[in-house]
C-alpha positions in Angstrom: 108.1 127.0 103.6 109.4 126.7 106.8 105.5 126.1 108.2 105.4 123.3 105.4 108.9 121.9 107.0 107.6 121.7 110.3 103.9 120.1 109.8 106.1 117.6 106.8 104.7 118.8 103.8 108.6 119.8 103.0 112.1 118.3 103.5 115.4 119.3 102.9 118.2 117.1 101.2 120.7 117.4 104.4 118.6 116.1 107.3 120.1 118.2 110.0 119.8 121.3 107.9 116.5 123.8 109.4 117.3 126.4 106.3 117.6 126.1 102.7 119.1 128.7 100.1 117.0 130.9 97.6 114.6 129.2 94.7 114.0 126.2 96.9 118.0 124.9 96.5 118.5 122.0 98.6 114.8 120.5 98.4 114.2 117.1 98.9 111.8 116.8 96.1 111.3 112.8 96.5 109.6 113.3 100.0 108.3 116.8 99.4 104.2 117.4 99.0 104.1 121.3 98.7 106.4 124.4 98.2 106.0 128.1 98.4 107.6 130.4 95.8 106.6 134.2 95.1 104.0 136.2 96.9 100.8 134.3 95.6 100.2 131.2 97.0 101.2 127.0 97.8 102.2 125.1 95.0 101.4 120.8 95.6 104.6 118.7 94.0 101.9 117.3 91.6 102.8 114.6 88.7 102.2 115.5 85.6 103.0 119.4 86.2 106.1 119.4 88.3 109.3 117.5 87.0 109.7 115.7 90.1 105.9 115.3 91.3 105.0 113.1 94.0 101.5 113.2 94.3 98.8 111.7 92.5 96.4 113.6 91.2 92.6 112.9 91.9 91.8 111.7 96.0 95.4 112.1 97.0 95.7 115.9 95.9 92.2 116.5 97.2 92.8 115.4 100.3 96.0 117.2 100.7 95.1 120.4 99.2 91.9 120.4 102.0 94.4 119.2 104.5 96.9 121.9 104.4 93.8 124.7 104.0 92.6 123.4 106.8 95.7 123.6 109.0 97.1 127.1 107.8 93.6 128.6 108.5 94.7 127.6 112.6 98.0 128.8 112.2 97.8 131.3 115.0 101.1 134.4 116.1 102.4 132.5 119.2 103.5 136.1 120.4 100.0 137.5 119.8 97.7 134.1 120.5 95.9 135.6 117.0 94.9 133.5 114.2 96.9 135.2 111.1 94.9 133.5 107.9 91.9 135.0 107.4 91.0 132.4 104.6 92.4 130.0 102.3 91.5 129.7 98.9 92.2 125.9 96.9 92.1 126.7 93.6 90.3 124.2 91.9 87.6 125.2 93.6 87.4 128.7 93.1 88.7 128.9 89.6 88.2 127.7 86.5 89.6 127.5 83.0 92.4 125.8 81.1 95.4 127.7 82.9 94.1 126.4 86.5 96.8 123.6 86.1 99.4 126.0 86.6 98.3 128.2 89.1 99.2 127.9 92.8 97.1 125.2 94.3 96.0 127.0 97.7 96.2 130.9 98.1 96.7 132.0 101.2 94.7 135.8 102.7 96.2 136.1 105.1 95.4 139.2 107.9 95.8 142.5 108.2 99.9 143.0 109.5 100.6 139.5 108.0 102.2 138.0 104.9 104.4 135.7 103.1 108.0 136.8 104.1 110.6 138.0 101.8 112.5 134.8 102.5 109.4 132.6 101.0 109.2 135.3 98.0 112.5 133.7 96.8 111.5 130.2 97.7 113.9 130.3 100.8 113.4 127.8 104.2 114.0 129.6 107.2 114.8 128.6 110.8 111.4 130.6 112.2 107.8 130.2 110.8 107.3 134.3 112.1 109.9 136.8 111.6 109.3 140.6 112.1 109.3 142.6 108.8 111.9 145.4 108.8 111.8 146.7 106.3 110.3 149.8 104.7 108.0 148.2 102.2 105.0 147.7 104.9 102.0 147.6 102.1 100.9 145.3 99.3 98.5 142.7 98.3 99.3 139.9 100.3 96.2 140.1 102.8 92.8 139.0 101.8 90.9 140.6 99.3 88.1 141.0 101.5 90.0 143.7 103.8 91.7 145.4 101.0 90.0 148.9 99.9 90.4 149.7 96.9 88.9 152.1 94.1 87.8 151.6 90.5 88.8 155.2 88.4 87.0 155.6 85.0 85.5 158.3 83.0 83.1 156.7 81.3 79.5 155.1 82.9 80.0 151.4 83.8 76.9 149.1 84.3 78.1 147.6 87.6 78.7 149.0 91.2 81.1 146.2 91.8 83.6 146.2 89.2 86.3 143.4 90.0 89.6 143.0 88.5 88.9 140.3 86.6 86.2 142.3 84.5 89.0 144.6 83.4 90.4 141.7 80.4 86.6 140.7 79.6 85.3 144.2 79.4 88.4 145.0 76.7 87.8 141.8 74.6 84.0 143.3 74.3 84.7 146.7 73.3 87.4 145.2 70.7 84.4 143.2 69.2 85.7 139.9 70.6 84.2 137.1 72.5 84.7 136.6 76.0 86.0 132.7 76.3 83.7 130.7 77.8 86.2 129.8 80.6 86.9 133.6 81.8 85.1 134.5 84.8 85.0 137.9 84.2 81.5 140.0 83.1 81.9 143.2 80.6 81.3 146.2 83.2 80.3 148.5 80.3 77.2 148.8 78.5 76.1 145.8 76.2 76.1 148.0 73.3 79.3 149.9 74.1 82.2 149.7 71.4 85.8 150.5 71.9 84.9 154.2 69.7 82.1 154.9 72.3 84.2 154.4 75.6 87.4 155.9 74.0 86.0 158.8 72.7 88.5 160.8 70.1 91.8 158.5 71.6 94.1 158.2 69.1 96.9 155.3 70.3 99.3 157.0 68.1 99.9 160.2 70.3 100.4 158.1 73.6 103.4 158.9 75.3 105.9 156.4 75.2 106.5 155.2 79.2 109.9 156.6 80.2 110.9 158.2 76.9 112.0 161.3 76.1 109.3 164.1 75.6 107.5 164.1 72.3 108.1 160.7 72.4 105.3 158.1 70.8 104.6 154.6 70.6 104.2 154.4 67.0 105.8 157.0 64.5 103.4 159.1 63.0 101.2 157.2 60.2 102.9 159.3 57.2 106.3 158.4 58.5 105.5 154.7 58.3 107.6 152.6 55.5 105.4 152.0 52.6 102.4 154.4 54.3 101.1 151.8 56.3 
């Protein structure tokens, strides 16, 4: 937020004010063009999604979106002289689907040792567009997803050597005999003729633990303790 308050993509209601308060309080929403709230991304005061929307949607949020990608991919650590974004994502170009509309418009991956401050998380403008991160939560999944490792765990065969999170929801609408939506970009990761029996073996939902409850604990009472057996 501050970044978007110094290139005027943002404004604050009191003019000689530099900082704001938590969940973007003070916002000048009549001049404002984009905000920052949470860890995942740039939001664009759009009409039609955000109660008091400025831009148009069409050229004008094209052109703006591109614009601020464009700028925040140079946005360099004046203390290091090292560019900090390794890529910015605009949505509507990467994504699909009816629930686009309401995602963030640009998503920011940023590098290694960088992220979106805990100030920003809560929608907060601060006086500095770098601030050192003291505290003890150093890791998480703010950087791009191209530097992140990570590890897929499964004990049954898939029929893909790179599995991507958004196979997981597809993959479970399969093996529940459902049909993936045509506007989900994920692929089923296990075999075409897989079912839900076949992956899960002999599991029996019933005897799962209950998250945090006492021992013994299930999710569902046992089937003959149901009311009326079922």
């Amino acid at each position: 937020n501050s970044w978007l308050r110094d290139n005027g993509y943002l404004f604050l209601e009191d003019e000689n004010a530099t900082t704001s308060g938590e969940y973007l309080e003070g916002i000048d929403w009549s001049r404002t063009r984009a905000f920052a709230l949470g860890l995942t991304g740039l939001f664009i005061n759009r009409k039609g999604r955000e109660r008091s929307g400025i831009v148009e949607e069409g050229t004008e949020y094209r052109r703006l979106v591109q614009e601020i990608a464009d700028k925040l991919g140079r946005l360099v650590d004046p203390q290091t002289g090292q560019g900090c974004v390794r890529r910015v994502a605009v949505s509507h170009q990467f994504f699909q689907g009816p629930y686009r509309f309401d995602a963030p418009d640009l998503l920011v991956g940023w590098e290694g040792g960088y992220r979106h401050s805990w100030e920003c998380a809560t929608g907060q403008v601060t006086e500095n567009v770098f601030s050192d991160n003291d505290r003890s939560w150093s890791g998480d999944h703010c950087v791009d997803p191209s530097i992140v490792p990570g590890v897929f765990l499964c004990n049954r065969a898939i029929a893909t050597e790179t599995p991507r999170l958004v196979d997981i929801p597809a993959s479970v609408l399969r093996l529940f005999g459902q049909e993936i939506p045509g506007y989900m970009q994920g692929k089923m990761i296990f075999p075409e003729d897989a079912s839900a029996g076949s992956v899960s073996g002999m599991l029996d939902p019933t005897s799962l633990s209950q998250s945090g409850a006492a021992p013994g604990a299930l999710i569902f009472p046992a089937r003959e303790r149901r009311a009326g057996g079922e």
